[in-house]
C-alpha positions in Angstrom: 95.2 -176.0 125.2 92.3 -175.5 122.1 90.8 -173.1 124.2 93.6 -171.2 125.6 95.2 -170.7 122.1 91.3 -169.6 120.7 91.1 -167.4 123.5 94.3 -165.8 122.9 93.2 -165.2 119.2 90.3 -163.7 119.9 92.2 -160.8 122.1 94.8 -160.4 120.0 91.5 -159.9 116.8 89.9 -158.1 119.0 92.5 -155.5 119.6 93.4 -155.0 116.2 89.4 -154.3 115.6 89.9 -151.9 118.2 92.7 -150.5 116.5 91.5 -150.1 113.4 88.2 -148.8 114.5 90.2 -145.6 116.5 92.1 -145.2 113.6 88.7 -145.0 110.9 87.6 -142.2 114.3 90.9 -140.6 113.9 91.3 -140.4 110.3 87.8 -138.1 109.8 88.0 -136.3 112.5 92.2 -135.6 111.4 90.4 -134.8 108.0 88.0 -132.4 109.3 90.0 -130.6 111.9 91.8 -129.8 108.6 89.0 -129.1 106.3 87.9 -126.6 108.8 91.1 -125.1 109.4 91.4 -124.7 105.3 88.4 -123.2 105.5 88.2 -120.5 108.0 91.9 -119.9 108.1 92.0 -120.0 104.0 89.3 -117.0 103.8 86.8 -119.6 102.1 84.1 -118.6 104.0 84.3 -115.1 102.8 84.1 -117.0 99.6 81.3 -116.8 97.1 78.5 -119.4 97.1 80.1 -121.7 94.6 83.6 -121.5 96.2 82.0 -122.8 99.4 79.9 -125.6 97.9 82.8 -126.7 96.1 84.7 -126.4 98.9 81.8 -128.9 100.5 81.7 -131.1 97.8 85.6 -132.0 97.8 85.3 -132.4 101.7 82.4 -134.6 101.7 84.0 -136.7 98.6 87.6 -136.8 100.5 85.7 -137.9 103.7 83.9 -140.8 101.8 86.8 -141.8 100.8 88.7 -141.9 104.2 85.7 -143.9 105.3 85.6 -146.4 102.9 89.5 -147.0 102.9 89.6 -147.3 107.0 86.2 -148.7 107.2 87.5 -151.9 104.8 90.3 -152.5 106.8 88.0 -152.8 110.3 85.3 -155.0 108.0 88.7 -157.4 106.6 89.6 -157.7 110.2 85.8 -158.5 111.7 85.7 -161.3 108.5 89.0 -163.0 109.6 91.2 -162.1 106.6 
Protein backbone atom coordinates (compact mmCIF):
# COMPACT_ATOMS: atom_id res chain seq x y z
CA UNK A 1 0.00 0.00 0.00
CA UNK A 2 3.45 2.40 0.76
CA UNK A 3 3.78 2.51 -2.82
CA UNK A 4 0.44 2.96 -4.01
CA UNK A 5 -0.18 5.91 -1.56
CA UNK A 6 3.62 7.42 -2.74
CA UNK A 7 2.52 7.07 -6.12
CA UNK A 8 -0.60 8.69 -5.74
CA UNK A 9 1.34 11.72 -4.10
CA UNK A 10 3.49 12.13 -6.65
CA UNK A 11 0.54 12.74 -9.38
CA UNK A 12 -1.37 14.56 -7.41
CA UNK A 13 2.52 17.04 -6.77
CA UNK A 14 3.06 16.61 -10.02
CA UNK A 15 -0.09 18.14 -11.29
CA UNK A 16 -0.16 20.98 -9.10
CA UNK A 17 3.63 21.68 -10.55
CA UNK A 18 2.00 21.56 -13.67
CA UNK A 19 -0.49 23.90 -12.62
CA UNK A 20 1.50 26.30 -11.28
CA UNK A 21 3.91 26.28 -14.05
CA UNK A 22 0.90 27.17 -16.81
CA UNK A 23 -0.16 29.65 -14.60
CA UNK A 24 3.70 31.52 -14.13
CA UNK A 25 3.26 30.96 -18.59
CA UNK A 26 -0.12 32.57 -18.33
CA UNK A 27 0.57 35.30 -15.98
CA UNK A 28 3.45 37.08 -18.40
CA UNK A 29 2.12 36.47 -21.37
CA UNK A 30 -1.56 37.94 -19.65
CA UNK A 31 0.82 40.82 -18.61
CA UNK A 32 2.23 41.47 -21.95
CA UNK A 33 -0.71 41.03 -24.19
CA UNK A 34 -1.62 43.98 -21.98
CA UNK A 35 1.50 45.90 -21.94
CA UNK A 36 1.29 45.83 -25.59
CA UNK A 37 -2.22 46.67 -25.94
CA UNK A 38 -1.43 49.94 -23.47
CA UNK A 39 1.06 50.61 -25.63
CA UNK A 40 0.03 50.73 -29.20
CA UNK A 41 -3.67 51.34 -28.38
CA UNK A 42 -2.62 54.15 -25.68
CA UNK A 43 -0.64 56.23 -28.51
CA UNK A 44 2.79 55.46 -26.41
CA UNK A 45 4.53 54.66 -29.32
CA UNK A 46 3.98 57.95 -30.85
CA UNK A 47 5.43 58.95 -27.56
CA UNK A 48 8.72 60.65 -26.97
CA UNK A 49 11.93 58.69 -26.23
CA UNK A 50 11.60 58.98 -22.49
CA UNK A 51 7.78 58.14 -22.50
CA UNK A 52 8.70 54.89 -24.23
CA UNK A 53 11.66 53.85 -21.99
CA UNK A 54 9.61 54.57 -19.10
CA UNK A 55 7.02 52.82 -20.47
CA UNK A 56 9.84 49.80 -20.77
CA UNK A 57 11.09 50.14 -17.55
CA UNK A 58 7.59 49.76 -15.69
CA UNK A 59 6.89 46.65 -17.98
CA UNK A 60 10.07 44.97 -17.44
CA UNK A 61 9.87 45.76 -13.45
CA UNK A 62 6.01 44.61 -13.43
CA UNK A 63 7.13 41.44 -15.36
CA UNK A 64 9.92 40.65 -12.75
CA UNK A 65 7.67 40.79 -10.43
CA UNK A 66 4.96 38.46 -11.92
CA UNK A 67 7.88 36.06 -12.34
CA UNK A 68 9.16 36.07 -9.06
CA UNK A 69 5.60 35.80 -7.31
CA UNK A 70 4.42 32.73 -9.77
CA UNK A 71 7.83 31.39 -10.07
CA UNK A 72 8.03 30.96 -5.88
CA UNK A 73 4.92 29.30 -5.87
CA UNK A 74 6.14 26.44 -8.68
CA UNK A 75 9.74 26.36 -6.60
CA UNK A 76 7.42 25.89 -2.93
CA UNK A 77 5.66 23.15 -4.72
CA UNK A 78 9.05 21.34 -6.41
CA UNK A 79 10.55 21.65 -2.50
CA UNK A 80 7.48 19.84 -0.89
CA UNK A 81 6.04 22.76 1.15
Amino acid sequence: MATATSGDSRAVRRAALRRASLQLLLGVVALDALAMGVYYYGGIQHGSQTTRMYFTVVWTVATALVVAVLLKRVRKIRVGR
